[in-house]
C-alpha positions as CSV (number, residue, x, y, z in Angstrom):
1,X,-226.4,-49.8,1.5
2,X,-225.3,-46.2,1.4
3,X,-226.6,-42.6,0.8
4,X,-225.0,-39.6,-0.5
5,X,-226.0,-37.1,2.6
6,X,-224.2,-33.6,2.3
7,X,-221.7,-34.8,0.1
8,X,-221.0,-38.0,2.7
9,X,-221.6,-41.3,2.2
10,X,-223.3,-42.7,5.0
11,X,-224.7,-46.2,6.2
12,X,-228.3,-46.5,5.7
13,X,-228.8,-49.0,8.5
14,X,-227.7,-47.3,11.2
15,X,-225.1,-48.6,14.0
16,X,-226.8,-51.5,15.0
17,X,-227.2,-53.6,11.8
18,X,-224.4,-55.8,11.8
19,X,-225.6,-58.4,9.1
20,X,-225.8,-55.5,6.5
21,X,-222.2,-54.4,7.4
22,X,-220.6,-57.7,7.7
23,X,-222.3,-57.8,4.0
24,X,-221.1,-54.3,3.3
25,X,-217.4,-55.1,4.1
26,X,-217.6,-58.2,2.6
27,X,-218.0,-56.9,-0.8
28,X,-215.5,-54.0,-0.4
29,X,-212.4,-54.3,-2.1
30,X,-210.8,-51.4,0.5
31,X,-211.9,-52.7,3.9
32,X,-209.1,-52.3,6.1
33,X,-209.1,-53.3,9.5
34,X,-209.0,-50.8,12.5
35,X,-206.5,-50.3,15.9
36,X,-207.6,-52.8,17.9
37,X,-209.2,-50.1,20.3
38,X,-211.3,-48.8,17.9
39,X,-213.0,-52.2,16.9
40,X,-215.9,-54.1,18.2
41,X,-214.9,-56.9,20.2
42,X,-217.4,-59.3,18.5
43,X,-217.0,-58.9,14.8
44,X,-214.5,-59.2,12.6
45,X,-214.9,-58.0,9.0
46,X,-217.4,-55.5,9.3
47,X,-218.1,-51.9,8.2
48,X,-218.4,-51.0,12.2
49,X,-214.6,-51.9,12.4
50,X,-213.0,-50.9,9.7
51,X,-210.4,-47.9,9.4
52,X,-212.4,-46.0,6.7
53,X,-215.4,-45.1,8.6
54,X,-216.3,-42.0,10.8
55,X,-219.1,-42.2,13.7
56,X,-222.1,-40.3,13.0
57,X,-224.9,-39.4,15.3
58,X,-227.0,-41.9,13.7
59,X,-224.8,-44.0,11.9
60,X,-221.5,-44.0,10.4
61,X,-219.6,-42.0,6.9
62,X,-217.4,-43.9,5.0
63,X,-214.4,-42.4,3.9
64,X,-213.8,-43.9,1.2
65,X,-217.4,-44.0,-0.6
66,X,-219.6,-46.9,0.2
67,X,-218.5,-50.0,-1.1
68,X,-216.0,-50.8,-3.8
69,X,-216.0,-54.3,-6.0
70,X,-213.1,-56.1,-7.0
């Protein structure tokens, strides 16, 4: 679900694919939830609101390197 672009790992699907990162955050052992402000009114555990990732043109980085298992 994520690439190695520049030394960053980023989304593959883009900002507009919430079932892959409700799926994404899911299975992440480090997901942590975001201000308030900074989350998506509509979702709740998700990639798209979680503290760890940066905003990209196209997508977003995740700080802390894709997602990490239990």
């Amino acid at each position: 679900m994520f690439s190695k672009e520049n030394g960053k790992t980023v989304f593959d699907f883009g900002k507009d694919c919430c079932d892959y990162a409700r799926r994404a955050a899911a299975d992440c052992a480090l997901f942590y939830p975001d201000c308030e402000e900074e989350c998506l009114e509509d979702e709740d555990k998700t990639c798209y609101n979680c503290r760890y990732r940066r905003w990209t043109a196209e997508s977003f980085e995740c700080l802390k390197g894709g997602i990490h298992y239990e």
